[in-house]
KOLTORTI-71776 format. One record per residue: chain; x, y, z of N, C-alpha, C in turn; residue in one letter. Coordinates in nm, 3 decimals. Atoms other than C-alpha are relative to their C-alpha. Example, Ala and Ser with C-alpha at 12.3 -4.5 7.8 and 13.67 -1.06 7.14 Angstrom:
residues 2
   cadena       n.X       n.Y       n.Z      ca.X      ca.Y      ca.Z       c.X       c.Y       c.Z   residuo
        A     0.089    -0.119     0.000     1.230    -0.450     0.780     0.090     0.120     0.000         a
        A    -0.082    -0.119    -0.006     1.367    -0.106     0.714    -0.077     0.109     0.073         s
***
This chain:
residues 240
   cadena       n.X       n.Y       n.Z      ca.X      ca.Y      ca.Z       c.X       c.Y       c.Z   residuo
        A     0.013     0.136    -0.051    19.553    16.179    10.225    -0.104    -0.003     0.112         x
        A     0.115     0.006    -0.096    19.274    16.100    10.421     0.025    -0.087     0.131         x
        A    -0.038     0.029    -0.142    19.269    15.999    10.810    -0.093    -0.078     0.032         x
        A     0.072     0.141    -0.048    19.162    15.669    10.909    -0.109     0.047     0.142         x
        A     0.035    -0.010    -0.124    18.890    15.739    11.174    -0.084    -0.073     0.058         x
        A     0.050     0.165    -0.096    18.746    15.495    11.447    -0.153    -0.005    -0.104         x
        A     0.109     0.053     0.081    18.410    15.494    11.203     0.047    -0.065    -0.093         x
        A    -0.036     0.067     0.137    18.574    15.417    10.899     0.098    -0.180     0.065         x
        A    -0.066     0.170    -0.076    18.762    15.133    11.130    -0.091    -0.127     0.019         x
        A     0.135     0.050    -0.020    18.451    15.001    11.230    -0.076    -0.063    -0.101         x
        A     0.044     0.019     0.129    18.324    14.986    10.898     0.073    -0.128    -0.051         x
        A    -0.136     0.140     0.083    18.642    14.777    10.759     0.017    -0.117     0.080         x
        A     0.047     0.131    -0.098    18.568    14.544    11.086    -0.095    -0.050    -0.032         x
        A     0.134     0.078     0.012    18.242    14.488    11.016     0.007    -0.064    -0.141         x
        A    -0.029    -0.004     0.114    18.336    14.460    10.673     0.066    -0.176    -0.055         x
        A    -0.086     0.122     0.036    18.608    14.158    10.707    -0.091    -0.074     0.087         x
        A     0.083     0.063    -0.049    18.363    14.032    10.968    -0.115    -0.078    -0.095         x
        A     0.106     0.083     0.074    18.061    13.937    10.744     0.107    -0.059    -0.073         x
        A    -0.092     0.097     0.103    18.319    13.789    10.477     0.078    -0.096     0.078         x
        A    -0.039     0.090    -0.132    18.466    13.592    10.782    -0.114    -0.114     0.012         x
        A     0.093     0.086    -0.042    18.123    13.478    10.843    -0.058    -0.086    -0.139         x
        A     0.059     0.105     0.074    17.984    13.402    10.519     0.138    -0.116    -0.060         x
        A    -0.060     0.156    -0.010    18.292    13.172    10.446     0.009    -0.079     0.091         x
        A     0.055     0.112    -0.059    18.247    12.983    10.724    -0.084    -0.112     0.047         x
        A     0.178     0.077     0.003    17.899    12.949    10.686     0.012    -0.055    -0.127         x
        A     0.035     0.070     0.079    17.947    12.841    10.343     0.080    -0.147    -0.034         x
        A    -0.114     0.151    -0.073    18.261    12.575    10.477    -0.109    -0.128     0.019         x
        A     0.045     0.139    -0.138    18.057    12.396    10.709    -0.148    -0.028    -0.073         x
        A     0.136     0.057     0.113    17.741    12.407    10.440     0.084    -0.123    -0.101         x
        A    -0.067     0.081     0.145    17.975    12.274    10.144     0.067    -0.192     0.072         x
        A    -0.055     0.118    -0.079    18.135    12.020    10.475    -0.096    -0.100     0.013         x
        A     0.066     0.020    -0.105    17.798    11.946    10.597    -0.079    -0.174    -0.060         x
        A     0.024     0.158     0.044    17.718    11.513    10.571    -0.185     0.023    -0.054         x
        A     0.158     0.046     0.092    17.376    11.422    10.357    -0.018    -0.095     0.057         x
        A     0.077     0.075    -0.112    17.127    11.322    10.649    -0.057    -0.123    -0.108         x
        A     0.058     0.104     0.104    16.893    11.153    10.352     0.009     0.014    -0.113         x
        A    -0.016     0.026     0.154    16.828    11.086     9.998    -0.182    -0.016     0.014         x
        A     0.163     0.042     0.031    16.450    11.162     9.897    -0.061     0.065    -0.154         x
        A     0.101    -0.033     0.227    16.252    11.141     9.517    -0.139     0.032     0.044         x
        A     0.109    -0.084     0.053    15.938    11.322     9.463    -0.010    -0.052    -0.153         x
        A     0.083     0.026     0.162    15.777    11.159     9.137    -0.148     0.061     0.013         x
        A     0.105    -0.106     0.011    15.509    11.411     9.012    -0.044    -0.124    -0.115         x
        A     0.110     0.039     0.068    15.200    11.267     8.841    -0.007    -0.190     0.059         x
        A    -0.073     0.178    -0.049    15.274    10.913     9.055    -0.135    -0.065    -0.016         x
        A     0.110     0.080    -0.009    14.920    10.800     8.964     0.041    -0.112    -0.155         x
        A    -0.094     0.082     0.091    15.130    10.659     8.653     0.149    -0.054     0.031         x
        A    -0.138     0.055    -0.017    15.396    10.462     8.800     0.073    -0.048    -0.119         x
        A    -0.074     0.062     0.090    15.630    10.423     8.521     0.097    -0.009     0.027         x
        A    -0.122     0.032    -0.104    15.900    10.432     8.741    -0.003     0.016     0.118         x
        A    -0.007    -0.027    -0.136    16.019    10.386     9.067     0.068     0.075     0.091         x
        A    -0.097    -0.076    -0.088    16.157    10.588     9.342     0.156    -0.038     0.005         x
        A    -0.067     0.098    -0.016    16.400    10.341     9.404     0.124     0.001    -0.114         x
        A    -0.090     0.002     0.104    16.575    10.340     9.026     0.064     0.142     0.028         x
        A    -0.038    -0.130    -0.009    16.622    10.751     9.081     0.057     0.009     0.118         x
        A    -0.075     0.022    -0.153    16.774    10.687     9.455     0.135    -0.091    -0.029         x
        A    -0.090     0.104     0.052    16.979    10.438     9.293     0.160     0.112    -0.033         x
        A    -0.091    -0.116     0.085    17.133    10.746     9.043     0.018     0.071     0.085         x
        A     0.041    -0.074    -0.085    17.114    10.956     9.313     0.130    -0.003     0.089         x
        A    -0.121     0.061    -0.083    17.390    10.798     9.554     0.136    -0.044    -0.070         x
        A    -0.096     0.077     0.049    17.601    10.683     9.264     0.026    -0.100     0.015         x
        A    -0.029     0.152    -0.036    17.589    10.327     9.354     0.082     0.010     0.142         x
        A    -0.077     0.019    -0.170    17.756    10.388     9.717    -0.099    -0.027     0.073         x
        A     0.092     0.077    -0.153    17.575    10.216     9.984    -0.034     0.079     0.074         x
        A     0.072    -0.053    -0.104    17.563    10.463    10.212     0.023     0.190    -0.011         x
        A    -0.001    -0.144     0.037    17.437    10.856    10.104     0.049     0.068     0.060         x
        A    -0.019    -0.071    -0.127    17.544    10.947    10.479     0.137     0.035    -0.059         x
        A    -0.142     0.000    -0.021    17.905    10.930    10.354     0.017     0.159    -0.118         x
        A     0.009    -0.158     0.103    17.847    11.252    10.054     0.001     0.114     0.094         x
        A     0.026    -0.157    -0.088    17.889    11.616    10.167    -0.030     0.052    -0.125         x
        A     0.032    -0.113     0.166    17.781    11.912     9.937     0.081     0.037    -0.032         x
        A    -0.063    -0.085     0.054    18.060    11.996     9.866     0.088    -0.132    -0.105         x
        A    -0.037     0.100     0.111    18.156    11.633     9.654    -0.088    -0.027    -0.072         x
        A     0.116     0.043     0.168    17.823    11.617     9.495    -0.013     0.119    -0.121         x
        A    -0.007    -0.069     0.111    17.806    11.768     9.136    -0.140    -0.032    -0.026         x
        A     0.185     0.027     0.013    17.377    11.807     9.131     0.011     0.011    -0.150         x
        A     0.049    -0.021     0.126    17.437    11.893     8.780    -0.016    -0.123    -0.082         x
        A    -0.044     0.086     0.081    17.589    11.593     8.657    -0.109    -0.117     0.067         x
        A     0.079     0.094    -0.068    17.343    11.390     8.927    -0.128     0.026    -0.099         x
        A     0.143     0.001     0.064    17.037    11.547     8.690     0.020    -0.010    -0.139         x
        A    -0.019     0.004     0.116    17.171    11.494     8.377     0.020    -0.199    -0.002         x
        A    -0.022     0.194     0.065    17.245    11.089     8.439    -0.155    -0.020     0.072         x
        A     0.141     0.058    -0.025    16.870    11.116     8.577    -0.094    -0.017    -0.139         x
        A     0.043    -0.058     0.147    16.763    11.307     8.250     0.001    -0.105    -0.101         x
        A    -0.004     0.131     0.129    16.884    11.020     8.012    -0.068    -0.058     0.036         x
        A     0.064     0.067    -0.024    16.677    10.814     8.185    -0.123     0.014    -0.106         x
        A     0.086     0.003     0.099    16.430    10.745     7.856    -0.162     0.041     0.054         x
        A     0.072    -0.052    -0.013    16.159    10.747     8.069    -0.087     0.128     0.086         x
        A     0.010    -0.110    -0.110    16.164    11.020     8.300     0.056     0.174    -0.159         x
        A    -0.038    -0.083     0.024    16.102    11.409     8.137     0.091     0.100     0.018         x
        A    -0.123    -0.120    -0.044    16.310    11.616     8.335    -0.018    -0.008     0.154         x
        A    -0.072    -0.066    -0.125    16.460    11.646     8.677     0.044     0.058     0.037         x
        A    -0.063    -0.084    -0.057    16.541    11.872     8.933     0.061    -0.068     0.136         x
        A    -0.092     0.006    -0.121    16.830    11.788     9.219     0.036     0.145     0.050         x
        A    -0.041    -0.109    -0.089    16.890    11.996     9.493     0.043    -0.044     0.115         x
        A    -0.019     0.094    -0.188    17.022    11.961     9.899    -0.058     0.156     0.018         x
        A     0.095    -0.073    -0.076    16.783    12.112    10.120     0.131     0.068     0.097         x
        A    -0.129    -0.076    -0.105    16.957    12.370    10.395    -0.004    -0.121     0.090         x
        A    -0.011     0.057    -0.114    16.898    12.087    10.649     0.042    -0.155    -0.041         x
        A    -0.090     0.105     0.033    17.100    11.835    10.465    -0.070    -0.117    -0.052         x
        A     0.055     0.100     0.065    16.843    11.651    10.231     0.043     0.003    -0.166         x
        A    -0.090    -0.019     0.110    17.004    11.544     9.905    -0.189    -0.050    -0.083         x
        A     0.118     0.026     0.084    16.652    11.531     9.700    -0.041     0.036    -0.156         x
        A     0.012     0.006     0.162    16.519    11.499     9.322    -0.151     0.000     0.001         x
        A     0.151    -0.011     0.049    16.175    11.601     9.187    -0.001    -0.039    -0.168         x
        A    -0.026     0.074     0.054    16.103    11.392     8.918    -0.128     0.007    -0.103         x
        A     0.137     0.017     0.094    15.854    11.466     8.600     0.019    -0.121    -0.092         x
        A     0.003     0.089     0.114    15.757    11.174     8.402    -0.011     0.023    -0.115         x
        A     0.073     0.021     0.157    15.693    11.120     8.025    -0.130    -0.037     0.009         x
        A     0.170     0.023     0.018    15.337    11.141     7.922     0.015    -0.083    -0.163         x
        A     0.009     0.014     0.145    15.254    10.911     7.667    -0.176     0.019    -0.009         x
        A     0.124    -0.006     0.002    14.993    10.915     7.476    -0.091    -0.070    -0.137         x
        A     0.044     0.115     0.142    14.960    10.645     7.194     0.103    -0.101     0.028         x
        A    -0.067     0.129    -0.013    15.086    10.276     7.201     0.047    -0.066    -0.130         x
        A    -0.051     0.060     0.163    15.304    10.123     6.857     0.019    -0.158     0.042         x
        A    -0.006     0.134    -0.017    15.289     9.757     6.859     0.056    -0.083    -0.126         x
        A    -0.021     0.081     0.108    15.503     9.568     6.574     0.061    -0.126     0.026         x
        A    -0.085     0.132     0.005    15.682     9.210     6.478     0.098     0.085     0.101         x
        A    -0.145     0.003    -0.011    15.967     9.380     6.557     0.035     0.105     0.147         x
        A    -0.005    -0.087    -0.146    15.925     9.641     6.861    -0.118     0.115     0.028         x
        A     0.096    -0.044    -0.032    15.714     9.790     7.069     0.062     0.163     0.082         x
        A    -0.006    -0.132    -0.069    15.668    10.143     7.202    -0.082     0.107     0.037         x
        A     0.079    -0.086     0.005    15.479    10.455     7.333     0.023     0.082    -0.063         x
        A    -0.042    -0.184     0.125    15.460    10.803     7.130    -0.033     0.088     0.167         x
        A     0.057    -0.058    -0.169    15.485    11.043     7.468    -0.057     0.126    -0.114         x
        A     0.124    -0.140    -0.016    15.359    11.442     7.440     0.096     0.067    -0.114         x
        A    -0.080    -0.115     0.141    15.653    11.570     7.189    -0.028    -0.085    -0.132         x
        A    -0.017     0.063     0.116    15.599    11.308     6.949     0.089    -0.103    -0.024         x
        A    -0.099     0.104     0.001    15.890    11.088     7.030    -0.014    -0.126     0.078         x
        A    -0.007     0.175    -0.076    15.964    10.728     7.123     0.007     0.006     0.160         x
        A    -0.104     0.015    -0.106    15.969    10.630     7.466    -0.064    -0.157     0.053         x
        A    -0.021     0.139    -0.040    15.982    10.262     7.588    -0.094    -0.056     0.157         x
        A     0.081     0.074    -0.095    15.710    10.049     7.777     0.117    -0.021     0.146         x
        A    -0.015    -0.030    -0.136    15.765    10.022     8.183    -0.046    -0.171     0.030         x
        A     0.016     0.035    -0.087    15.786     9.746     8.371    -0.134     0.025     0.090         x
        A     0.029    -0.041    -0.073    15.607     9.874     8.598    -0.183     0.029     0.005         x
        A     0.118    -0.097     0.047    15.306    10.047     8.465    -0.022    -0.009    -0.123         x
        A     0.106     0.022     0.133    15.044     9.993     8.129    -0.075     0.108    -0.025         x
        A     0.111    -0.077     0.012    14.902    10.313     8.006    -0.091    -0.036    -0.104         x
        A     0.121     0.028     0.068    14.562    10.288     7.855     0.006     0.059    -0.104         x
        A     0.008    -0.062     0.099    14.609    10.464     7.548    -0.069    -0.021    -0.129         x
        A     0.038     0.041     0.150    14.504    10.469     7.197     0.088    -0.108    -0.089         x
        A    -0.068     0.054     0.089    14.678    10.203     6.962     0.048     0.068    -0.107         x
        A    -0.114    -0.108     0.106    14.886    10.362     6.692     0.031    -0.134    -0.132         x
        A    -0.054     0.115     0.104    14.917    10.110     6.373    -0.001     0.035    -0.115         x
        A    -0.097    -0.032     0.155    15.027    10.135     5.976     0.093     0.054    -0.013         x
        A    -0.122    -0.082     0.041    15.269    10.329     5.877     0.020     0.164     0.064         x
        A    -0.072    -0.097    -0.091    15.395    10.559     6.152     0.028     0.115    -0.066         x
        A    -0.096    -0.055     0.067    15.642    10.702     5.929    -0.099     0.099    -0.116         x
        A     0.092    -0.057     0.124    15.362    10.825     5.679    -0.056     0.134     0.025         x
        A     0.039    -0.129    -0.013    15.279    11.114     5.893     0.081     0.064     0.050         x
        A    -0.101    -0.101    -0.091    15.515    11.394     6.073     0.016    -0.002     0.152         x
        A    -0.038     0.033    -0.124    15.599    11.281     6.408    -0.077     0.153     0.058         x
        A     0.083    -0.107    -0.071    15.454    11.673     6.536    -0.125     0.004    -0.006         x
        A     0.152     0.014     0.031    15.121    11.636     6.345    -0.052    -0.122     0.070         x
        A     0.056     0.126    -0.073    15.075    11.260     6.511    -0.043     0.065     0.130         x
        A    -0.003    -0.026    -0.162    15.162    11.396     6.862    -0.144     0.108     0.050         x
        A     0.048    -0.110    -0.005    14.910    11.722     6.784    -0.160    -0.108     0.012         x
        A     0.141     0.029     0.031    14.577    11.498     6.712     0.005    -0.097     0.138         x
        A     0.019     0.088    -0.125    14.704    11.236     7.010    -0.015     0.094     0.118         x
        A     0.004    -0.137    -0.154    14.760    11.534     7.260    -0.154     0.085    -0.008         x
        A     0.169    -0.050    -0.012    14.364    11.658     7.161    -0.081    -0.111     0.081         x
        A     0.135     0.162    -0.052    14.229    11.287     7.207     0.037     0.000     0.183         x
        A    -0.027     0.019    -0.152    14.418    11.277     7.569    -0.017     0.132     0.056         x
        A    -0.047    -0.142    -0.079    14.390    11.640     7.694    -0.193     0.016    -0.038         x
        A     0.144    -0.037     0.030    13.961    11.604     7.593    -0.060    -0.167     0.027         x
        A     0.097     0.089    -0.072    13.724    11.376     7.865    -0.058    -0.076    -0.114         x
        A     0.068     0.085     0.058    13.527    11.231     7.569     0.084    -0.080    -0.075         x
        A    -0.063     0.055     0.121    13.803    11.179     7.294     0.044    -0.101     0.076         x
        A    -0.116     0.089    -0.135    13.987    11.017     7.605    -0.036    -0.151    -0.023         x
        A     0.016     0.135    -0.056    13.760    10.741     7.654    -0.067    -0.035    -0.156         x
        A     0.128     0.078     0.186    13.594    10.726     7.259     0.085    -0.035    -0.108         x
        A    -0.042     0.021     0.111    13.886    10.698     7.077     0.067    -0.084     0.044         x
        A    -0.084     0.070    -0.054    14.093    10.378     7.116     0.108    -0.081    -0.085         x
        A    -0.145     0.073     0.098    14.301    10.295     6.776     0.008     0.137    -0.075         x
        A    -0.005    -0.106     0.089    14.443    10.549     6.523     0.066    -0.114    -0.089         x
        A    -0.049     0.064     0.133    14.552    10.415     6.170     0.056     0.105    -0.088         x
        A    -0.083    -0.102     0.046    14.796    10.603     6.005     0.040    -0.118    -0.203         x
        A    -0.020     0.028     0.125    14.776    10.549     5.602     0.124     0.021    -0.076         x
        A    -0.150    -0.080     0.034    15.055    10.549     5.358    -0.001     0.151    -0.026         x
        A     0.008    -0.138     0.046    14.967    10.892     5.253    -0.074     0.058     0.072         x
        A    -0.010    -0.098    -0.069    14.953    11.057     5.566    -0.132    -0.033     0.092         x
        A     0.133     0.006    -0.001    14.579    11.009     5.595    -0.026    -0.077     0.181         x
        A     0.073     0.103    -0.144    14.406    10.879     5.981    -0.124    -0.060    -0.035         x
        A     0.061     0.064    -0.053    14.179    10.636     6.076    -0.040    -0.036     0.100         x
        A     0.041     0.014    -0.121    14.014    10.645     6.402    -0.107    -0.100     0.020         x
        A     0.044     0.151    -0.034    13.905    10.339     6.585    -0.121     0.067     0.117         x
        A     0.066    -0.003    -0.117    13.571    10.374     6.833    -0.005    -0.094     0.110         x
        A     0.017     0.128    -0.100    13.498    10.159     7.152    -0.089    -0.018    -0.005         x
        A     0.111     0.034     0.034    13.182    10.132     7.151    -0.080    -0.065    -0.129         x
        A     0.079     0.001     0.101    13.055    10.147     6.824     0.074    -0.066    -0.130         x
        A    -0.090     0.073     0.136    13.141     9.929     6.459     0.040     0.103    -0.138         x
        A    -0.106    -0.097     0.134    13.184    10.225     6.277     0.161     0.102     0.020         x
        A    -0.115    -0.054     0.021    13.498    10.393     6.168     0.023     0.118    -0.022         x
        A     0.036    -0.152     0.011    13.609    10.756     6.156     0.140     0.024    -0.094         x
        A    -0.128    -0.037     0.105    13.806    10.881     5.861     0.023     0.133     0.004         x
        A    -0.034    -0.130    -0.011    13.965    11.149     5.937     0.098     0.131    -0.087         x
        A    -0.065    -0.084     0.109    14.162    11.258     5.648     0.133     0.067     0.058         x
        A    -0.116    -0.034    -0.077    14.482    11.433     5.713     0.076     0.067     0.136         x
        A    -0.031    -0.067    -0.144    14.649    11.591     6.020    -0.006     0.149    -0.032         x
        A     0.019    -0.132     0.015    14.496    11.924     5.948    -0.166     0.037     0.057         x
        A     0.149     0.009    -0.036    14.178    12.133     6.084    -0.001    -0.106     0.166         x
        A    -0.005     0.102    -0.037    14.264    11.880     6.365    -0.131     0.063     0.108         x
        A     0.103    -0.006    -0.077    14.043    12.069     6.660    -0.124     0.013    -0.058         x
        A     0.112     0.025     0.110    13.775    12.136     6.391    -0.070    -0.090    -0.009         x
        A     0.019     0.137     0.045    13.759    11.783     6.286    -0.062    -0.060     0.121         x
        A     0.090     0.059    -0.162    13.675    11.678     6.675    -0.057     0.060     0.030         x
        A     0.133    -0.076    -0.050    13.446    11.943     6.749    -0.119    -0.070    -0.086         x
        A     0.103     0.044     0.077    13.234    11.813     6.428    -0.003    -0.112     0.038         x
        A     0.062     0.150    -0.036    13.259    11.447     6.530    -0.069     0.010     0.130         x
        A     0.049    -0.001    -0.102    13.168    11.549     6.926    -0.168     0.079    -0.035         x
        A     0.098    -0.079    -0.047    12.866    11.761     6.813    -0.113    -0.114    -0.147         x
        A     0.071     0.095     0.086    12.763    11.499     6.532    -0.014    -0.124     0.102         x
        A     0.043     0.109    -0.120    12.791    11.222     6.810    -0.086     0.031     0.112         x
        A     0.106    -0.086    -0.099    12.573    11.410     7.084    -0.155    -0.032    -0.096         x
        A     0.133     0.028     0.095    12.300    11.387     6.804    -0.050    -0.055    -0.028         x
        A     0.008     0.117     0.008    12.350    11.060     6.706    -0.048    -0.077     0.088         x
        A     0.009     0.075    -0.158    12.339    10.925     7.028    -0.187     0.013     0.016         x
        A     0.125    -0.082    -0.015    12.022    11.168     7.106    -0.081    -0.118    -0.104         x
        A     0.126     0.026     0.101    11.828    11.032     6.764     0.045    -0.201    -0.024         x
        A    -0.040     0.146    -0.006    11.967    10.630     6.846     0.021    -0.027    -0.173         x
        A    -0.048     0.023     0.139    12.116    10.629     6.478     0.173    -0.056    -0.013         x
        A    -0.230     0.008    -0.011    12.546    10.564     6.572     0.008    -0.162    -0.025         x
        A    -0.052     0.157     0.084    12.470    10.182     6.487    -0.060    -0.039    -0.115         x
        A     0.046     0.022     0.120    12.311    10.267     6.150     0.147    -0.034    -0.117         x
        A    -0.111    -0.079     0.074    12.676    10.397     6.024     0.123    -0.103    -0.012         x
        A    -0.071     0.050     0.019    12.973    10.241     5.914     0.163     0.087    -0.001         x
        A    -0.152    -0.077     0.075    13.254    10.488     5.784    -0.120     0.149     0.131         x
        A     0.039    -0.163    -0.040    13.220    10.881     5.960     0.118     0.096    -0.068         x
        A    -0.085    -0.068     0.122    13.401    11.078     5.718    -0.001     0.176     0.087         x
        A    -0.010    -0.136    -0.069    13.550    11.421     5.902     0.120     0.074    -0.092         x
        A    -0.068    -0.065     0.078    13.768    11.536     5.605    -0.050     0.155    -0.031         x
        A     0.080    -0.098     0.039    13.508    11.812     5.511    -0.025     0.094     0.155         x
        A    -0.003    -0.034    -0.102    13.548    12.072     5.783    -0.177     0.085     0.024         x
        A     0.144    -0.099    -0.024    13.177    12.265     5.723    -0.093    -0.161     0.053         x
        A     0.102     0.127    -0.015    12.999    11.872     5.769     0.073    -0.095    -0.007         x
        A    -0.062     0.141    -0.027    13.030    11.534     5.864    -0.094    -0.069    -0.056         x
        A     0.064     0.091     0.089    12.958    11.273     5.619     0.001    -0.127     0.030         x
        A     0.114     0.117    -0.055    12.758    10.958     5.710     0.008    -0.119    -0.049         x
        A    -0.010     0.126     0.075    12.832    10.608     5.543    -0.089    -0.108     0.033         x
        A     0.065     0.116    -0.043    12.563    10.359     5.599     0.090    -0.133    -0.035         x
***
């Protein structure tokens, strides 16, 4: 049997000591009142929402945040009724050590506009629905025929080139989606049309229209044309 000696005592003091301390330190953390309530919206040069709606969720509808401690808020369940929020991508809740109950807040990117009789909507960055704003009008491309005619991933793949590339950005401003799959790209400038054939080849297909338009431009020929045919990935064919 071994003999307790003043080190090993020492040890088992210091021992119940820290575990003394960190529950008290984590008491009077879990006790400790929520000074404020502050949102962080990332990319805020697109207001599609406001601070204000996420401060709202945030407090649970109680008037006054001062009255929460950390140790009654459930952050999980606070970022999951942010999360549904249709137009918000994903949130993060946290409380700061110095008693700030705060939410960082990524939006939905869209990046095509659907306009029918019957309802309207954006296409964001996965390919899915998400619902005009109050608030905020993004400039996007128009999106019209038959939606349904192409694969919700392949749409999102040719809209996420046009928005994620300076020229396509500002040159392309309708897409036309055929029954059989097929696009139709709308210019701003110019009265001709760009047939783009199916959602395949897709960076291909815009490298040949950007290096056939550079040329065009160059040899003042882009208001001879009517149709621009980018089905054929070795050449781009010309429709007077």
């Amino acid at each position: 049997m071994k003999i307790l000696t003043w080190t090993n005592i020492r040890l088992l003091l210091m021992f119940i000591l820290v575990i003394f301390l960190y529950s008290f330190t984590s008491y009077r953390n879990n006790h400790r009142k929520i000074k404020k309530v502050e949102v962080e919206i990332l990319d805020n040069n697109t207001p599609f929402i406001k601070s204000e709606m996420v401060n709202k969720l945030l407090i649970e509808k109680n008037s006054n945040a001062k009255t929460f401690t950390k140790e009654t808020l459930v952050l999980k369940k606070l970022e999951n009724s942010i999360n549904e929020q249709k137009l918000i991508q994903k949130a993060d809740v946290f409380v700061s050590v110095d008693g700030v109950l705060k939410a960082v807040v990524k939006q939905k990117t869209p990046l095509g506009r659907v306009s029918t009789e019957n309802r309207s909507f954006y296409i964001d960055y996965e390919g899915n629905e998400m619902p005009f704003s109050d608030n905020y009008t993004a400039r996007v491309p128009l999106i019209s025929g038959d939606i349904n005619g192409v694969k919700k991933e392949k749409l999102a793949l040719v809209l996420r080139t046009i928005f994620e590339d300076e020229f396509l950005k500002k040159n392309i401003i309708g897409v036309q989606v055929l029954p059989n799959g097929s696009l139709i790209l709308e210019n701003r400038n110019y009265d001709f049309r760009i047939d783009f054939g199916r959602t395949i080849n897709v960076e291909r297909k815009f490298n040949n229209y950007k290096a056939f338009f550079q040329k065009a431009v160059s040899d003042s020929t882009l208001n001879k044309y009517k149709m621009i045919n980018l089905k054929f990935t070795q050449q781009v064919v010309c429709i007077k």
